[in-house]
Backbone as JSON Lines, residues from 0, in Angstrom:
{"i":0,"aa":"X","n":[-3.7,-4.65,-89.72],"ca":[-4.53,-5.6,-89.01],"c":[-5.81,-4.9,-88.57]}
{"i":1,"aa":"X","n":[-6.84,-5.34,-88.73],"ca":[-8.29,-4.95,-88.57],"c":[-8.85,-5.83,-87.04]}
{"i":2,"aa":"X","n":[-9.25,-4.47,-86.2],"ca":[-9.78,-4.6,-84.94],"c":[-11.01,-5.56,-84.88]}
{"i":3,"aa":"X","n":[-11.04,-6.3,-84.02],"ca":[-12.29,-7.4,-83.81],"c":[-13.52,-5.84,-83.47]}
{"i":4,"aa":"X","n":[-14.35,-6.07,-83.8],"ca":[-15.66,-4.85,-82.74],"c":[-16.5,-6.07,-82.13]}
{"i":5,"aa":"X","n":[-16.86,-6.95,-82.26],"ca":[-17.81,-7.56,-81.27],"c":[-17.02,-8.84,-80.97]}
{"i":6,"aa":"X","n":[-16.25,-8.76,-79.75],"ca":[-15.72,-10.16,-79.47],"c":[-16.87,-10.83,-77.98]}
{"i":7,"aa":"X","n":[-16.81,-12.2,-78.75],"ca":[-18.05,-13.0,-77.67],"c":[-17.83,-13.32,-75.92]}
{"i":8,"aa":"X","n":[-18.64,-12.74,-75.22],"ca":[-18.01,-12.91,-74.17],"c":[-18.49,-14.13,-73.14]}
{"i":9,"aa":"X","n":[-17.93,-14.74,-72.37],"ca":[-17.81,-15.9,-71.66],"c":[-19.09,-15.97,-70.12]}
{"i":10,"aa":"X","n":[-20.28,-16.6,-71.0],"ca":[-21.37,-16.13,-70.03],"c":[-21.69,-17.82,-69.29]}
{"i":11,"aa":"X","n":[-21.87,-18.03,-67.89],"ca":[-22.37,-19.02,-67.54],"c":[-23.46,-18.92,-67.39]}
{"i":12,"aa":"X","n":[-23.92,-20.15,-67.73],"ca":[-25.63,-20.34,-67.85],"c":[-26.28,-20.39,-66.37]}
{"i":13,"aa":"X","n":[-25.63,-21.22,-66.0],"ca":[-26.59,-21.93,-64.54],"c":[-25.71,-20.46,-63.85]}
{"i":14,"aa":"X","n":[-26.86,-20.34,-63.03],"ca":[-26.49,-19.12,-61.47],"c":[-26.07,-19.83,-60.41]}
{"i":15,"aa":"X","n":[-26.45,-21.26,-60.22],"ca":[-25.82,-22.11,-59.51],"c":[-23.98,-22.0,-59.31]}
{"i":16,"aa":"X","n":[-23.75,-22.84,-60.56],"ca":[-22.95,-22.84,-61.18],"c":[-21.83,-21.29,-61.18]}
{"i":17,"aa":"X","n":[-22.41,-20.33,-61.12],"ca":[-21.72,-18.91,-60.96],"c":[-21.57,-18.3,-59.97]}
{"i":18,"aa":"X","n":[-22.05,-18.9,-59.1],"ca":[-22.46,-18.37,-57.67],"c":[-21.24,-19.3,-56.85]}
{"i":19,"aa":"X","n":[-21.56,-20.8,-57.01],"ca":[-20.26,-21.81,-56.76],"c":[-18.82,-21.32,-57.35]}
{"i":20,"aa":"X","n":[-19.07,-20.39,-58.31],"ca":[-17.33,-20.22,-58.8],"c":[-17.13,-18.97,-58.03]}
{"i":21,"aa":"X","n":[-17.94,-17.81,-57.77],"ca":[-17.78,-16.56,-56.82],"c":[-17.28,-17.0,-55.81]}
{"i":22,"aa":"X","n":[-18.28,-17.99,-55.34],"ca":[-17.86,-18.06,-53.88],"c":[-16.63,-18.86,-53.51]}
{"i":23,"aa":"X","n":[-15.95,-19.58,-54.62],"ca":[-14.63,-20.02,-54.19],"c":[-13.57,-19.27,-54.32]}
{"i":24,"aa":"X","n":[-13.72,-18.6,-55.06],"ca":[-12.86,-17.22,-55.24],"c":[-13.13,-16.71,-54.31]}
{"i":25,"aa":"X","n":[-13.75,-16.17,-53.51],"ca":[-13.97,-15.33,-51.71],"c":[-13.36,-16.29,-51.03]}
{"i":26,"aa":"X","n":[-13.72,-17.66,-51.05],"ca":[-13.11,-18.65,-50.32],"c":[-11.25,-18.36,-50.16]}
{"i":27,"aa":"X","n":[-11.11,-18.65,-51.31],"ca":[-9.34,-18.92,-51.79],"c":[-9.26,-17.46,-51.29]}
{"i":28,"aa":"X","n":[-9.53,-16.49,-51.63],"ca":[-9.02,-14.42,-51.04],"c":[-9.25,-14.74,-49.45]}
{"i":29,"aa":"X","n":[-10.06,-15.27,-49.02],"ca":[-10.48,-15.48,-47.39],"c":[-9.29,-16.13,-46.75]}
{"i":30,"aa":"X","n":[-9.04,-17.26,-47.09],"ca":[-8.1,-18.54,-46.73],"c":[-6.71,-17.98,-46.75]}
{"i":31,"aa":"X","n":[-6.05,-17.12,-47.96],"ca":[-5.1,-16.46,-48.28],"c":[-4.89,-15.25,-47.14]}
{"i":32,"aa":"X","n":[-6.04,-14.77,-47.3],"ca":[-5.57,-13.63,-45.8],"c":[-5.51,-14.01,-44.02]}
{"i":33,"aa":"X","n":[-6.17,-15.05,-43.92],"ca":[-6.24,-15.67,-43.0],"c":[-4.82,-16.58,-42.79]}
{"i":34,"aa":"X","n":[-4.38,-16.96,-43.6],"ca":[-2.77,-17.56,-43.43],"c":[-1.97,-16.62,-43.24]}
{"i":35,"aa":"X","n":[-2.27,-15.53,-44.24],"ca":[-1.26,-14.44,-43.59],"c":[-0.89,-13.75,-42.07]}
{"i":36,"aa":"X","n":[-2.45,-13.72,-41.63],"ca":[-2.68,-13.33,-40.06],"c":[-1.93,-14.28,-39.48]}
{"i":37,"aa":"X","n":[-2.46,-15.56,-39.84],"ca":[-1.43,-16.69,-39.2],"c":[-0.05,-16.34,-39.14]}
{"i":38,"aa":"X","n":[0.95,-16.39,-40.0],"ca":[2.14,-16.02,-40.01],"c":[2.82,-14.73,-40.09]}
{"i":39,"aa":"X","n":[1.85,-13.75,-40.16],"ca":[2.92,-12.21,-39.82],"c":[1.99,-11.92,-38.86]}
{"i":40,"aa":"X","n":[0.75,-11.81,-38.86],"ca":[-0.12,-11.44,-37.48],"c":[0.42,-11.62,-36.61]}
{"i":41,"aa":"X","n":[-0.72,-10.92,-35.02],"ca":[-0.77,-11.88,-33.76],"c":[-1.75,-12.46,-33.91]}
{"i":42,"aa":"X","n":[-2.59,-13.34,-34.59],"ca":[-3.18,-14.27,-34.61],"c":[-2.8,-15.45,-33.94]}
{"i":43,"aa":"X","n":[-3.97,-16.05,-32.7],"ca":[-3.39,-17.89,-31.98],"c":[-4.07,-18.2,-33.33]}
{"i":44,"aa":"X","n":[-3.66,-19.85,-33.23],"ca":[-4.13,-20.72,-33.98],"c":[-5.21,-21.17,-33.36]}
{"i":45,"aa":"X","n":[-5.78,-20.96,-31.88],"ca":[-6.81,-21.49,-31.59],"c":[-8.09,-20.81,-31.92]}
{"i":46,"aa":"X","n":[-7.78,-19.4,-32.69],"ca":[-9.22,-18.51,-33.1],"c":[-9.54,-18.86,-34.72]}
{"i":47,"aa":"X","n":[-8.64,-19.62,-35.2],"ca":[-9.15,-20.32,-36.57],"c":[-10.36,-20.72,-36.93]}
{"i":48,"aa":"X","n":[-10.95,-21.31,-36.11],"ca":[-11.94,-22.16,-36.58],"c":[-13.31,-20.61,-36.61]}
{"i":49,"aa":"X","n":[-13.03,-19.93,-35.58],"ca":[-14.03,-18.92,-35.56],"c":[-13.86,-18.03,-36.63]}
{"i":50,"aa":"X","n":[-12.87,-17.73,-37.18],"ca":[-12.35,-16.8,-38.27],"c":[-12.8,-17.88,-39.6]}
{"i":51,"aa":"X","n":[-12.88,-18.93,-39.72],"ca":[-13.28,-19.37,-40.95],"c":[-14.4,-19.65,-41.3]}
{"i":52,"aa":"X","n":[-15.18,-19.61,-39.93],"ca":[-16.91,-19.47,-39.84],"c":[-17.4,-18.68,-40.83]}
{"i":53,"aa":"X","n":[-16.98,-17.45,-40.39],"ca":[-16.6,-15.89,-40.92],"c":[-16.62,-16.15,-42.96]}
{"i":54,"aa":"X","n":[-15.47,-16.64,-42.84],"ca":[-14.92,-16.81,-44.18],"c":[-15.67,-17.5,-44.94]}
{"i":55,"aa":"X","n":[-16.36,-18.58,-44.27],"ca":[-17.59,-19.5,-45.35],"c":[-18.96,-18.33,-45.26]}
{"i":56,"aa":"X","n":[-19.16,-17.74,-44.53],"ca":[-20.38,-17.04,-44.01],"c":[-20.06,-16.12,-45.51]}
{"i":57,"aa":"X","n":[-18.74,-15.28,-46.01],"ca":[-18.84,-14.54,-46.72],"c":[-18.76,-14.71,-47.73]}
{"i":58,"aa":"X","n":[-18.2,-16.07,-47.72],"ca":[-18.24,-16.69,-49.26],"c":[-19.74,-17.16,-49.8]}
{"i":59,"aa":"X","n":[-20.41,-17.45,-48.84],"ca":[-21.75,-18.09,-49.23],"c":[-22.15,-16.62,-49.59]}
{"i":60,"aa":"X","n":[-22.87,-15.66,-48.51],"ca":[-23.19,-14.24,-49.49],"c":[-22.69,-13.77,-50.75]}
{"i":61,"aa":"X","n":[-21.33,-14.13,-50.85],"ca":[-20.86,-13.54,-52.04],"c":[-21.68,-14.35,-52.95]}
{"i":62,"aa":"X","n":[-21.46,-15.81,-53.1],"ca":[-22.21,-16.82,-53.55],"c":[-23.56,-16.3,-53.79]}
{"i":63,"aa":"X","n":[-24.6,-16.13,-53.15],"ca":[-25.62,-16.31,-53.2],"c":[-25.78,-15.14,-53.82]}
{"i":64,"aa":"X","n":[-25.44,-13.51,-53.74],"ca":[-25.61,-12.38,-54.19],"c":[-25.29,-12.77,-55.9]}
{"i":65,"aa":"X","n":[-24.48,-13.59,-56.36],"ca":[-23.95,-13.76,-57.97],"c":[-25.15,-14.63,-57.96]}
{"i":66,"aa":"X","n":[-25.75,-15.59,-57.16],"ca":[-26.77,-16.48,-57.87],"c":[-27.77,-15.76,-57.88]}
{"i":67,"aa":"X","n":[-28.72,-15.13,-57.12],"ca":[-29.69,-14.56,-56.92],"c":[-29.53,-13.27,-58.38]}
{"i":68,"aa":"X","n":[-28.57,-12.39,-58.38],"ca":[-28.45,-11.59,-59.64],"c":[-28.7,-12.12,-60.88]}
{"i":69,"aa":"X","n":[-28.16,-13.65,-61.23],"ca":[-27.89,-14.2,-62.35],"c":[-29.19,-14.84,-62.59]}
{"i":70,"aa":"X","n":[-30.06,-15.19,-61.57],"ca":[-31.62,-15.99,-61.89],"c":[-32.44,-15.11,-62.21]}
{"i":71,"aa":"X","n":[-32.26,-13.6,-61.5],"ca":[-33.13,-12.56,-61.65],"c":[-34.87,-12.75,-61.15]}
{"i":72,"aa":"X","n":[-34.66,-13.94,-60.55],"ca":[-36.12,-14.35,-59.74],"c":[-35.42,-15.42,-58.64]}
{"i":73,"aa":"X","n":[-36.34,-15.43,-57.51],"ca":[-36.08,-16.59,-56.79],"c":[-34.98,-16.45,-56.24]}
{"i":74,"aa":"X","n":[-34.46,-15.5,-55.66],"ca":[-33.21,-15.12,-54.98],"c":[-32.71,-16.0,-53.77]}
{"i":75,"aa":"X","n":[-33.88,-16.03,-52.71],"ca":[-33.7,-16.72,-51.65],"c":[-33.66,-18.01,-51.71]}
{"i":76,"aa":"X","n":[-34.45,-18.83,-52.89],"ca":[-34.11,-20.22,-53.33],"c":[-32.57,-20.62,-53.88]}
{"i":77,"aa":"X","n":[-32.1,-19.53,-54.67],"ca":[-31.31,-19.93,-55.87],"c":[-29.45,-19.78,-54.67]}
{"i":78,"aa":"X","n":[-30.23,-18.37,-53.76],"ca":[-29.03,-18.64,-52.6],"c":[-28.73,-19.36,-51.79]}
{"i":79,"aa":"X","n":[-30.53,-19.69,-51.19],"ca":[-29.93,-21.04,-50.37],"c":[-29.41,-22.6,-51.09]}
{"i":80,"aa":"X","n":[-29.95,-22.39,-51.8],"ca":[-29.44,-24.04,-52.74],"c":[-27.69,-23.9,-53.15]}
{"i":81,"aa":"X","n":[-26.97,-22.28,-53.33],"ca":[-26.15,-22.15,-53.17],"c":[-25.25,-22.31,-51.68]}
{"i":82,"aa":"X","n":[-25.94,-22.12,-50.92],"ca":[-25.64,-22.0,-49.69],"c":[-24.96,-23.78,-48.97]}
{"i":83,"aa":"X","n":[-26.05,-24.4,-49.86],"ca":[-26.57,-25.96,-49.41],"c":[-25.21,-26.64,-50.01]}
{"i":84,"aa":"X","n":[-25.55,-26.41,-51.57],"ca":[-24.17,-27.17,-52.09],"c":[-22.65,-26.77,-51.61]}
{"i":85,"aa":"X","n":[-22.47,-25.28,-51.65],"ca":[-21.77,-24.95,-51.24],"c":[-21.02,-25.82,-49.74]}
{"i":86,"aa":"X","n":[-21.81,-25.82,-48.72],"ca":[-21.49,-26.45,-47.64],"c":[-21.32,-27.73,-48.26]}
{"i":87,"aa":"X","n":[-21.77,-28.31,-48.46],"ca":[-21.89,-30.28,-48.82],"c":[-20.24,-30.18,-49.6]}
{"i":88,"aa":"X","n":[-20.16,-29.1,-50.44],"ca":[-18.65,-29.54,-51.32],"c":[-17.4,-29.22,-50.41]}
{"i":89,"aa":"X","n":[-17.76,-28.19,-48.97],"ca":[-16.83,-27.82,-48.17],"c":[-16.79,-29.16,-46.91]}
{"i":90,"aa":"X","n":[-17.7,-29.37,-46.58],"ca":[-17.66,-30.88,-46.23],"c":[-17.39,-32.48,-46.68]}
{"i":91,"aa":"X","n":[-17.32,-32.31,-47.73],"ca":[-16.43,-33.28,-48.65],"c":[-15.19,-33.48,-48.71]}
{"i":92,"aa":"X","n":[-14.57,-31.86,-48.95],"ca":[-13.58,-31.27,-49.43],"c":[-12.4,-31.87,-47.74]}
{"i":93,"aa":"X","n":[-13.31,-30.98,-46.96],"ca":[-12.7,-31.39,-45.38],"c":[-12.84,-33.1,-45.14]}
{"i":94,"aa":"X","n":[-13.1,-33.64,-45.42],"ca":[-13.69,-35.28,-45.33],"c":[-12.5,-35.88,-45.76]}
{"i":95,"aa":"X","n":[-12.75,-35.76,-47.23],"ca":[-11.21,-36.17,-48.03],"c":[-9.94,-35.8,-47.77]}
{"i":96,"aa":"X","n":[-9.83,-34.29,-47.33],"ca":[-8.85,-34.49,-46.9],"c":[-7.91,-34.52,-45.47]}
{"i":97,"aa":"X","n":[-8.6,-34.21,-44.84],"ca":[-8.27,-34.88,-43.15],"c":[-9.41,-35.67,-42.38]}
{"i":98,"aa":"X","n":[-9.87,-36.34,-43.03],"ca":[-10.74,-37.24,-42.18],"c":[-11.53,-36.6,-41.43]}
{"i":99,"aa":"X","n":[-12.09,-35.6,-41.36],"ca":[-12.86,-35.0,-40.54],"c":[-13.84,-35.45,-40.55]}
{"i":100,"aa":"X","n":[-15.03,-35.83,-39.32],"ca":[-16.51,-36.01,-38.94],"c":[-17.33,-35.47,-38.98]}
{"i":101,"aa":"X","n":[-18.56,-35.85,-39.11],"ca":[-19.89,-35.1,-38.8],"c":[-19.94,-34.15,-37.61]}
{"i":102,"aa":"X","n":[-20.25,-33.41,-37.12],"ca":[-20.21,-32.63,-35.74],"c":[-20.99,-31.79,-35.56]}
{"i":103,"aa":"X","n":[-21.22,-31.2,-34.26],"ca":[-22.45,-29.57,-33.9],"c":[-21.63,-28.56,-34.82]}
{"i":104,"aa":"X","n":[-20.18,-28.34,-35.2],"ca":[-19.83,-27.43,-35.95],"c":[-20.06,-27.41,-37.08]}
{"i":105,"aa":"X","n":[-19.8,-28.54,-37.92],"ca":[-20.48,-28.74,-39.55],"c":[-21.74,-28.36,-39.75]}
{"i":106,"aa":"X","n":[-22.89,-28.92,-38.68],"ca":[-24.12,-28.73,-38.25],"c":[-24.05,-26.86,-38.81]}
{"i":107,"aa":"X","n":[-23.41,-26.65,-37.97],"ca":[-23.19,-24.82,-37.95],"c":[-23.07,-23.99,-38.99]}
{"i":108,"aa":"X","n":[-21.88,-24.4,-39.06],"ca":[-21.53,-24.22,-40.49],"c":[-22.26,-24.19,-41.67]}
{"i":109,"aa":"X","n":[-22.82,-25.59,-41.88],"ca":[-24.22,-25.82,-42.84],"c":[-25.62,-25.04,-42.82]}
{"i":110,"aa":"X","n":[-26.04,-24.84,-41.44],"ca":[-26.87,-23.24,-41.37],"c":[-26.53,-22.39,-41.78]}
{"i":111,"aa":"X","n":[-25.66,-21.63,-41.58],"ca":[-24.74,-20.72,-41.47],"c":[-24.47,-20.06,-43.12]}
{"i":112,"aa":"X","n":[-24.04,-21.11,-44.41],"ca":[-23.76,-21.33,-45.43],"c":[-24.95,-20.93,-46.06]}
{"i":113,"aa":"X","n":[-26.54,-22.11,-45.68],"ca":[-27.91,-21.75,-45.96],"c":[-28.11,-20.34,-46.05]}
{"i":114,"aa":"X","n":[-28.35,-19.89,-44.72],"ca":[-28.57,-18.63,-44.31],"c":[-27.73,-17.2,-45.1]}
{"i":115,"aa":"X","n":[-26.6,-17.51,-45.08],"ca":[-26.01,-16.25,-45.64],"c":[-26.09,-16.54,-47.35]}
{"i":116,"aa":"X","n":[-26.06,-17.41,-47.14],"ca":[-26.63,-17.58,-49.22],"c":[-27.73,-17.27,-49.34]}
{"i":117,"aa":"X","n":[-28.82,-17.52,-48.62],"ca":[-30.02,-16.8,-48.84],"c":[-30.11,-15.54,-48.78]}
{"i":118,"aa":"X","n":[-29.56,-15.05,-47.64],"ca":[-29.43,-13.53,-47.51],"c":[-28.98,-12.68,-48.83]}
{"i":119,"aa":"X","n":[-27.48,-13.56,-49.1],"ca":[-27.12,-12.68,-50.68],"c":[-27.86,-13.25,-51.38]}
{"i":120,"aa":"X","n":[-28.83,-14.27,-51.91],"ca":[-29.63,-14.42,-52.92],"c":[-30.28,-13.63,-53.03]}
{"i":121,"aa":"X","n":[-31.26,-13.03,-51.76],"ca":[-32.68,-12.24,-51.32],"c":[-31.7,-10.42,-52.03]}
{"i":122,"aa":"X","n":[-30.23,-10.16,-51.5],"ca":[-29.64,-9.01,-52.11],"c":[-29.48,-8.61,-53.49]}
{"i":123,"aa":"X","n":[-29.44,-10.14,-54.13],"ca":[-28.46,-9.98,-55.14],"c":[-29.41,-9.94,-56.45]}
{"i":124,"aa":"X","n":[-30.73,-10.64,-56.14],"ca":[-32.16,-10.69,-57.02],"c":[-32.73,-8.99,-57.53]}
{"i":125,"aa":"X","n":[-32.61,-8.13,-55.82],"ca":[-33.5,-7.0,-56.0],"c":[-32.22,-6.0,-56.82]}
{"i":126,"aa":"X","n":[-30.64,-6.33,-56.73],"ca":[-29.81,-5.37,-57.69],"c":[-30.29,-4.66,-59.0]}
{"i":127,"aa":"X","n":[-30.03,-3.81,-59.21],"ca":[-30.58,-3.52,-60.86],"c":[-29.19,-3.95,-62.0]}
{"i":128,"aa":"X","n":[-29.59,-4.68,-62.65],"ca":[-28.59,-5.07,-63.76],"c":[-28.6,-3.92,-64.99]}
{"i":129,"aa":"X","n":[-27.28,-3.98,-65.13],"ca":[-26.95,-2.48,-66.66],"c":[-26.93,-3.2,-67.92]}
């Protein structure tokens, strides 16, 4: 049997689009360790909401650092627009499935998402690619 030498590899186009799949993957690793604290920790359940601030805050950087790399211009645009959708699909996501409202925390949150996606956009633009 004769070895493949150039097998094609699996590139996404949009940085949008790549930045939204990073950052749910940080999401789901975030959420996963955070349940754990929940149940073997001393974690209350009443410091949740502050710990997942956290968790969207790092998912959006992660986010925005893969979009900003992948546009190779326009970092701080390509993160915050990551930042933007990002929040709107985590506010959906919470909508649908417990009825949750508009509020000063979503409000928060939705800065919060902006901001640190921009931040990793503005990081992830100036990286040097190999």
């Amino acid at each position: 049997m004769n070895a493949m030498k150039n097998v094609p590899k699996a590139h996404m186009a949009s940085p949008l689009l790549s930045g939204i799949l990073y950052a749910s993957i940080w999401l789901a690793l975030g959420a996963l360790v955070l349940s754990m604290l929940l149940r073997w920790g001393s974690m209350q359940e009443s410091a949740l909401p502050t710990y997942s601030l956290a968790v969207h805050g790092c998912s959006a950087l992660a986010g925005g650092f893969v979009s900003g790399r992948r546009s190779r211009q326009r970092g701080w645009y390509y993160g915050g627009m990551l930042g933007i959708v990002y929040g709107i699909l985590i506010l959906l996501v919470s909508f649908l499935a417990s009825n949750a409202g508009f509020s000063g925390k979503t409000m928060t949150m939705l800065v919060e998402t902006l901001l640190c996606g921009s931040l990793g956009g503005m990081i992830g633009v100036n990286t040097k690619r190999s």
